[in-house]
C-alpha positions, 0 to 999 in steps of 0.5 A, a space after each residue: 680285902 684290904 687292897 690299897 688305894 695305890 694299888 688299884 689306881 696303879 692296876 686300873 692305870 695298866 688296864 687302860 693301857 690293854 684296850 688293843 690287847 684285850 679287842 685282839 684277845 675277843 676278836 680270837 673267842 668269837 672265832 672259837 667260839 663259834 666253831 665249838 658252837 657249831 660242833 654242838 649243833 652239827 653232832 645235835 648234842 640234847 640232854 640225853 647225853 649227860 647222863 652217866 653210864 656203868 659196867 663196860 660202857 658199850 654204846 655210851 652215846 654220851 661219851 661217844 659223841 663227846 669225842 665227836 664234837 671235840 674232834 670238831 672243836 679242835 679242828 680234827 677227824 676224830 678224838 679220845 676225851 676221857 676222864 679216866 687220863 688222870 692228866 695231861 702227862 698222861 695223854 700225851 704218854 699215852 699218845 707216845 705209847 700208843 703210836 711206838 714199837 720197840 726200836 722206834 725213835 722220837 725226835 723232840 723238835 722244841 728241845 726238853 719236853 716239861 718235867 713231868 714227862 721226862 721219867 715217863 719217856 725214860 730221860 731222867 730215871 729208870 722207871 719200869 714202864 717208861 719208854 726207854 725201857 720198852 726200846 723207845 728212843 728218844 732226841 731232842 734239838 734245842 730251840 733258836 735263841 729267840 724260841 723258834 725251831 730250828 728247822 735246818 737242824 731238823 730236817 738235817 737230822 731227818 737226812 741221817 735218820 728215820 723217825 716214828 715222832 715227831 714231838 713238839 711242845 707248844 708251851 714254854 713248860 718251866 722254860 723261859 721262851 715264847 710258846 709256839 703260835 700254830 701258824 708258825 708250825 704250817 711250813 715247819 710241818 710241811 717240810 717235814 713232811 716232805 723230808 719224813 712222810 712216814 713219821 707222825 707228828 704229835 703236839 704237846 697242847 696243854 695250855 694252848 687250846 682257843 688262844 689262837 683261832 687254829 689249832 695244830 691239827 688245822 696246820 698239819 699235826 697228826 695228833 694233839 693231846 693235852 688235859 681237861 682241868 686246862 683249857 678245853 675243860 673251861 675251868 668246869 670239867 672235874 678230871 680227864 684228858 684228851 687226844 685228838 688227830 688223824 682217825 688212824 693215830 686215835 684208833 692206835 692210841 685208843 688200843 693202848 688206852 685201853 687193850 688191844 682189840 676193844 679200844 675205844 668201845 669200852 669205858 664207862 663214867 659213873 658221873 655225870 657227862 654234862 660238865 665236860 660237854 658245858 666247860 667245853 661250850 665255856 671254853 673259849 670265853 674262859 680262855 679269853 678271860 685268862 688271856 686277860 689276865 696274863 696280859 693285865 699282870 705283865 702289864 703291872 710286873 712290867 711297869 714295876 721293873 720285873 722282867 715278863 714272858 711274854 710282854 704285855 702287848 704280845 700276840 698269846 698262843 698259851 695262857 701261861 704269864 711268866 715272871 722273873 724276881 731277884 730271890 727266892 723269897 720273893 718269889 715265895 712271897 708272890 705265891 703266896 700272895 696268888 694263894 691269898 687271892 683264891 677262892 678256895 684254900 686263901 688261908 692256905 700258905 704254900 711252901 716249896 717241896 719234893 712234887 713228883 716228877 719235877 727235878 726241883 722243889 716247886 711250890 704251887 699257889 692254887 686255890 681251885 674248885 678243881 684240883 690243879 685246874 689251871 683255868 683257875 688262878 694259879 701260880 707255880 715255880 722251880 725253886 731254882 736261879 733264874 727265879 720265875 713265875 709261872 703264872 695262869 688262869 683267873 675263870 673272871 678277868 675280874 678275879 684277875 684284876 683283884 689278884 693283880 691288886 694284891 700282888 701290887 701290895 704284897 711287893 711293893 710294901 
């Protein structure tokens, strides 16, 4: 592959340094592991509930009982697993939509939520459906300097007003700031709870899912959402999204999902249900492997003067690895690089352009069986100061360890 004798020194050179990192990042999968296990064995999860349904989809036993082993997964009482969520923006604004009337209030504790979410709540734009248009409202407070929540601020604002939400967003998004470890939110979600017991809790999961040993729903969040090509589909799952949570705030959510009246008993999948059920199984060793990853190559940016988020010997609550460069152009040219790694699409030369819903030009390196799965080595950047990578997932650490090889070489030529 044309990778030099320098790079792979230099990179093999950064893994030695990783053994504590890489013990930690195995000590979390056998606990999820095990739990994920454990959910397939207790709901007797057998061949017959692979196979694919048409029509209305009353008593699909296959799509019934994936919703059970993954309420058990995620550590809550019931969950909404459904290919027909188009993607993780869509199970959360639908969770949003669902557990909202007019006039109701959300309050954002993690400032800003991800881009793609912000024409959806009605912040940015006037799109037809979005909240704000239906009379939701919707607040924010930032986060502290060091990323954490400002939980004075919080249950200040909780002292003058009521509201329906609660929202958190556990990953950094296009932020440059740590991401929340779920047993950070315990005692932030108990004074909440205390200061507004009526409001519901609601966590933004993407990219979060088996990197800690809990989830937010084990600490006191109500309802947590997030997409299937991310972390809980195991790289395996070709679509969907997911809500897990409180049996009350799902019954609601699967209403909207839907209709009134019919929620969860209806929808059917023509495919076939055995990739969701074995990329969840996979999930925790996926995870882990891109948990790896992120820790080789912050270790290698680290060395070679760039400035990461988080360190290479930081404790991980999400799979994404932020990376900050000098100009536009190297950061064009890291991307490009991940591209060049890919499997799939390698001869593929990305370049920045108008995506939907961002505010910026962003350019996105995924070379992917799936489509956006970021479970897949991926990269992906606003084209705008201060010039950060993001970059997640590698499905074999040794893929990962390639691609660090190759961007050793692409920027230190």
């Amino acid at each position: 592959m044309k990778i030099s004798e320098q790079a792979r020194e230099f990179v093999w050179n950064a893994e030695h340094q990783l053994d504590g990192v890489f013990q930690r990042i195995d000590s979390v999968e056998s606990v999820t592991q095990m739990r994920v296990l454990e959910a397939f064995q207790n709901h007797g999860v057998a061949v017959r509930h692979f196979a694919p349904t048409t029509g209305y989809g009353y008593d699909d036993i296959g799509r019934d009982t994936l919703d059970l082993v993954f309420a058990d997964a995620l550590q809550a009482e019931a969950a909404l697993v459904r290919p027909q969520f188009v993607n993780g923006t869509h199970a959360i604004f639908t969770a949003l939509a669902g557990l909202t009337e007019p006039g109701d209030a959300i309050l954002s504790i993690t400032g800003s939520p991800y881009d793609t979410l912000e024409e959806a709540i009605g912040i940015r734009g006037d799109a037809s459906q979005s909240l704000s248009r239906f009379g939701v409202t919707f607040e924010q407070i930032p986060l502290l300097e060091d990323g954490k929540i400002d939980l004075p601020a919080v249950l200040r604002r909780l002292q003058k007003q009521s509201y329906r939400i609660i929202y958190v967003q556990r990953s950094r998004g296009y932020g440059w700031r740590p991401s929340i470890d779920p047993r950070e939110l315990e005692d932030v979600f108990a004074e909440i709870q205390k200061a507004a017991p009526d409001a519901v809790i609601v966590v933004d999961n993407c990219y979060g899912e088996f990197t800690t040993a809990i989830e937010p729903t084990a600490v006191g969040a109500h309802v947590i959402a997030g997409s299937l090509i991310k972390n809980p589909g195991g790289g395996l799952a070709p679509t969907g999204g997911y809500v897990a949570g409180k049996s009350e705030c799902i019954e609601r959510i699967a209403q909207r999902f839907t209709l009134p009246g019919m929620g969860r008993e209806v929808g059917s999948y023509a495919g076939d249900y055995r990739l969701f059920y074995q990329g969840l199984f996979l999930a925790p060793h996926t995870v882990a492997q891109c948990l790896k990853s992120a820790a080789l190559f912050a270790c290698v940016f680290e060395r070679l003067g760039y400035e990461t988020l988080p360190a290479s010997t930081d404790v991980r609550s999400d799979i994404i690895q932020s990376v900050r460069f000098q100009s536009a152009q190297e950061l064009i040219a890291f991307c490009q690089c991940i591209q060049a790694a890919a499997p799939i699409d390698s001869f593929a030369v990305p370049q920045p352009w108008d995506m939907p819903g961002y505010a910026h030009q962003v350019i996105m390196a995924a070379g992917a069986f799936v489509q956006g799965a970021t479970t897949e080595l991926s990269a992906d950047a606003p084209i705008c100061e201060p010039y950060t990578a993001y970059l997640q997932g590698a499905l074999t650490y040794a893929h990962g360890r390639i691609a660090a090889m190759l961007a050793y070489d692409a920027l230190t030529r």
